[in-house]
N, C-alpha and C positions, 0 to 999 in steps of 0.2 A: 272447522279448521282455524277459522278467527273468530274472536271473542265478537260475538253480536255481529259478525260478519262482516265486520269494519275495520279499517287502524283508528282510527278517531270516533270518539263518539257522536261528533256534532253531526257525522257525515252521513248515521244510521237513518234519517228520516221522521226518529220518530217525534220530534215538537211538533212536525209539520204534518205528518201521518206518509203514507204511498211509498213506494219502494224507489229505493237507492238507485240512482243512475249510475251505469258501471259504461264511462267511457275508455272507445276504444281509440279515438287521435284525438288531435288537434290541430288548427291549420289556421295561421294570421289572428283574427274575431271569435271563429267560432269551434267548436266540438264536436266529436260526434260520437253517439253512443254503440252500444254494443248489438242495437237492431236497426243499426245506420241513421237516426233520427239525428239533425243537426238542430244545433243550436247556440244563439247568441250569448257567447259566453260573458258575463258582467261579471264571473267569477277571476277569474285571474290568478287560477289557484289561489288567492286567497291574496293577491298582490302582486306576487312578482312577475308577472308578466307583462310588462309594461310592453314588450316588443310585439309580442303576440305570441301564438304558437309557432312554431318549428320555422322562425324567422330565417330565411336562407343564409343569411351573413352572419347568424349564428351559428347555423348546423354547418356553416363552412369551416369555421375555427373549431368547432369542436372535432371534424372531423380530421383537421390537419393536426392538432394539439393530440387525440389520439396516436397519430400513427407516431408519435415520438415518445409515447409512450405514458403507461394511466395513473400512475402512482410513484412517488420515488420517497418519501418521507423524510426528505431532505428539502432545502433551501431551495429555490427558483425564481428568475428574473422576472416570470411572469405575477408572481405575487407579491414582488414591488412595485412594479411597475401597476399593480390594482391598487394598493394603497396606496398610491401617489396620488392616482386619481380620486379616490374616498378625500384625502386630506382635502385636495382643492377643491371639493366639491363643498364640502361639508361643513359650517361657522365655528369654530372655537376646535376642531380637529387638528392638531399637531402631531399625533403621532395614532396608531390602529392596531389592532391584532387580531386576525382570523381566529375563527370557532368554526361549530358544527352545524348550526341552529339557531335562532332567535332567545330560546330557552337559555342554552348555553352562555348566551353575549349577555346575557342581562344578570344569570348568577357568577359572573366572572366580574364585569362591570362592580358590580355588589360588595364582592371579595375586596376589590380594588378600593373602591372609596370606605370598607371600614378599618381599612388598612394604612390607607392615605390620612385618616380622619383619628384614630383609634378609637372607635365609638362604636356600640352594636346596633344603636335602633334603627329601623328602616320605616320610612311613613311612604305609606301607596294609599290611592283613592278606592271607593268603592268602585264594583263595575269595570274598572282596567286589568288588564288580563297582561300578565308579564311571565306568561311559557306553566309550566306547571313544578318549578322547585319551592320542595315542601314549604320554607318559608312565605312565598309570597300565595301561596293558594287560599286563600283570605278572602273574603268576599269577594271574589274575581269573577270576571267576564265570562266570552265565550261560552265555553257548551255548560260552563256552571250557572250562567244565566239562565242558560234553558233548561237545566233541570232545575232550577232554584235551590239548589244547594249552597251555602255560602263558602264551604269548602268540602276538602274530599277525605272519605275514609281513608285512614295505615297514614296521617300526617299528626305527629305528635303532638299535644298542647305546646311541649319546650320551643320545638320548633319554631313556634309561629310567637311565642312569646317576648320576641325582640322587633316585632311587625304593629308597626299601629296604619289603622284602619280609618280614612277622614273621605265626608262625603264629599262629589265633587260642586265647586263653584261655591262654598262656603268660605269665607276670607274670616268669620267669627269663628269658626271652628278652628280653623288656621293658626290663627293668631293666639287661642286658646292654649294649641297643644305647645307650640315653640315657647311661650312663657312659660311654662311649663314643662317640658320636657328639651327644650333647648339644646343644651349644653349636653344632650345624651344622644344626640341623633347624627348618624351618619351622611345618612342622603336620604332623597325625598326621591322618591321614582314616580313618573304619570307619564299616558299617553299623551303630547298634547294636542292629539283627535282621535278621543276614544272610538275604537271602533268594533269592539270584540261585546260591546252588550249594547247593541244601535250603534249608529251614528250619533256620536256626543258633544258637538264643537263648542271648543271652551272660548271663554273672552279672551281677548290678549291682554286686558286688564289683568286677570284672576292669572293668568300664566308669567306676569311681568311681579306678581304679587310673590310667586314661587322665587322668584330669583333674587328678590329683594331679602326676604324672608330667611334665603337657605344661604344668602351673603354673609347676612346680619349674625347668621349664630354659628358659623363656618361651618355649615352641613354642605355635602355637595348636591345638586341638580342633575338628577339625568332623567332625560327623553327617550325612552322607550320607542325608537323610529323605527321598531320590528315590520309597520305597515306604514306608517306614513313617512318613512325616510327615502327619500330621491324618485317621490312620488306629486304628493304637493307641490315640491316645487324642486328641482338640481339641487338644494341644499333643506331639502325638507321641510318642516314645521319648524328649523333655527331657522332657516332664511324666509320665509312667510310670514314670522310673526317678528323678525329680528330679536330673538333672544337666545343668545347663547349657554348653553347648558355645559356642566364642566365634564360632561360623560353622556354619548351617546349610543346606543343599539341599533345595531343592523338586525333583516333577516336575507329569506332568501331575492330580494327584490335585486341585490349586489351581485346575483348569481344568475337571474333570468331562471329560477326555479330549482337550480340546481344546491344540495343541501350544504350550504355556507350560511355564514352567517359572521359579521364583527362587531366589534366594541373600539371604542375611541374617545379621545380627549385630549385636556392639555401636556405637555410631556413633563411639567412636572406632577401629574399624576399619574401617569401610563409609566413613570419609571421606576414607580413599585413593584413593578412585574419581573419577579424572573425573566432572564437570567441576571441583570441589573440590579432589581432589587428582591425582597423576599417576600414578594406575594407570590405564590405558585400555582399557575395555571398550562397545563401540559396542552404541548400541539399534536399531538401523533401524528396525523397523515391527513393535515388541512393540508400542508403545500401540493397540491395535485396540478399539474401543469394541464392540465384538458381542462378542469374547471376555473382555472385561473384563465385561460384564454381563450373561454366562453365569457368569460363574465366582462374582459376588456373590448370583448365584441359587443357585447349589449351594453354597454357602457357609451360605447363609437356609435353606435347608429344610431342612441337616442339623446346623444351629445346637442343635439342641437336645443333639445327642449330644456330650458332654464326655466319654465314657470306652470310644469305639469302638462305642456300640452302633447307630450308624445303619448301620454296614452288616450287622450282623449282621439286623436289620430288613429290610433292602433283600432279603435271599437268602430269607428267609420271606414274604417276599410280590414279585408279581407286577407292583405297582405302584410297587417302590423306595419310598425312607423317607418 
């Protein structure tokens, strides 16, 4: 019925070998599977569950945001009132705009600064993994690590032929391609804490070198905070390493698991977006008020953590933070 019996391929087992755990809850820390076996989850869906599983003060709001009802595809106070709190949370964020997915936030982000910039080339590291749009599937992360694939079949040469490909922690290779291709380059996208092929912690050096770099030849800078944003710390990998990027990526961490995801920056680059300006990226039916007032729930309860400790909280106890 599903291809390899998975939606994701990472998820099939086979780098690791043994068969796929098909869970059936979750509860604060831990999981449990489909033949009652519990276990200490370190997974976190993949992040965002900083709160834990089926956090009470979450499943309260969602269940009250339900009954007023699941979809309206119009406007809602409950989805300013989440961007208000992303802007204050997040360094160089002025202005935000909801997507669907991490995928989604990063080729919308993308659209933006070649738009902002007028310029096509895109430079990503090897090893970071930025959702799977054809252009950046390039030596990337994630389960292409673990197939050793550098990229995937049905993605065109053209495609990827405005994508340069730099190792990471190299400041010679750096410095090579912007003499060099400089004045051709839009924005530089990196994790800056890879985490989709290992854990990869970069220097704040080599991350201060990014910003210098993508100043000097007006390329824009963005952070791909799909996993490490308002995790590291209330204001991510900007406010841990103090360096501000001029476009950031959310995933579902903004949602407590549920499938949201935004992009953000300064507002004179976010005013290239329709309806304002004429980058065009459509909203269909992100304004969902049950997920808006879930996400300002798990926002409230782990408000208190400004330096990543609510999840560490969440894994010591059984009742999330």
């Amino acid at each position: 019925m599903i291809p390899g019996g998975v939606n994701s391929p990472v998820r099939a087992f086979r780098a690791v070998g043994g068969t796929p755990l098909f869970i059936a809850r979750g509860a604060g820390a831990q999981v449990f599977d489909a033949d009652g076996r519990a276990y200490l989850d370190l997974v976190g869906s993949w992040g965002p569950l900083i709160a834990g599983h089926a956090h009470p003060a979450v499943l309260a709001a969602v269940t009250e945001a339900l009954a007023r009802g699941m979809t309206f595809g119009a406007p809602c106070a409950a989805e300013v009132e989440l961007a208000e709190q992303v802007v204050a949370w997040y360094p160089s964020a002025e202005q935000v705009r909801f997507v669907s997915s991490g995928t989604e936030a990063v080729m919308s982000a993308i659209r933006v600064a070649r738009a902002f910039t007028g310029r096509d080339l895109i430079v990503k590291f090897a090893g970071c993994y930025h959702g799977h749009a054809d252009h950046l599937l390039v030596a990337a992360g994630s389960g292409l690590a673990t197939f050793g694939r550098p990229s995937s079949a049905g993605v065109p040469e053209a495609f990827t032929a405005c994508t340069r490909v730099l190792p990471l922690d190299d400041e010679a290779a750096l410095e090579e391609l912007f003499q060099r291709e400089g004045a051709r380059i839009a924005a530089l996208i990196i994790e800056p804490l890879p985490a989709n092929h290992g854990l990869l912690p970069q220097r704040r050096e080599f991350l201060t070198r990014l910003r210098e770099l993508t100043s000097a030849h007006g390329a824009l800078l963005i952070f791909d905070e799909v996993i490490s944003g308002f995790r590291l710390a209330r204001g991510g990998a900007a406010q841990l390493f103090g360096i501000a990027p001029d476009l950031a990526t959310f995933g579902k961490v903004i949602g407590g698991g549920m499938p949201v995801g935004a992009f953000g920056g300064a507002r004179r680059i976010m005013a290239r977006l329709a309806p304002d300006g004429d980058t065009y990226r459509p909203a269909r039916c992100r304004g969902t008020r049950w997920r808006w007032r879930r996400d300002l729930r798990r926002c409230s309860c782990c408000s208190a953590s400004r330096d990543g400790s609510a999840w560490r909280r969440s894994a010591r106890s059984s009742s999330g933070c």
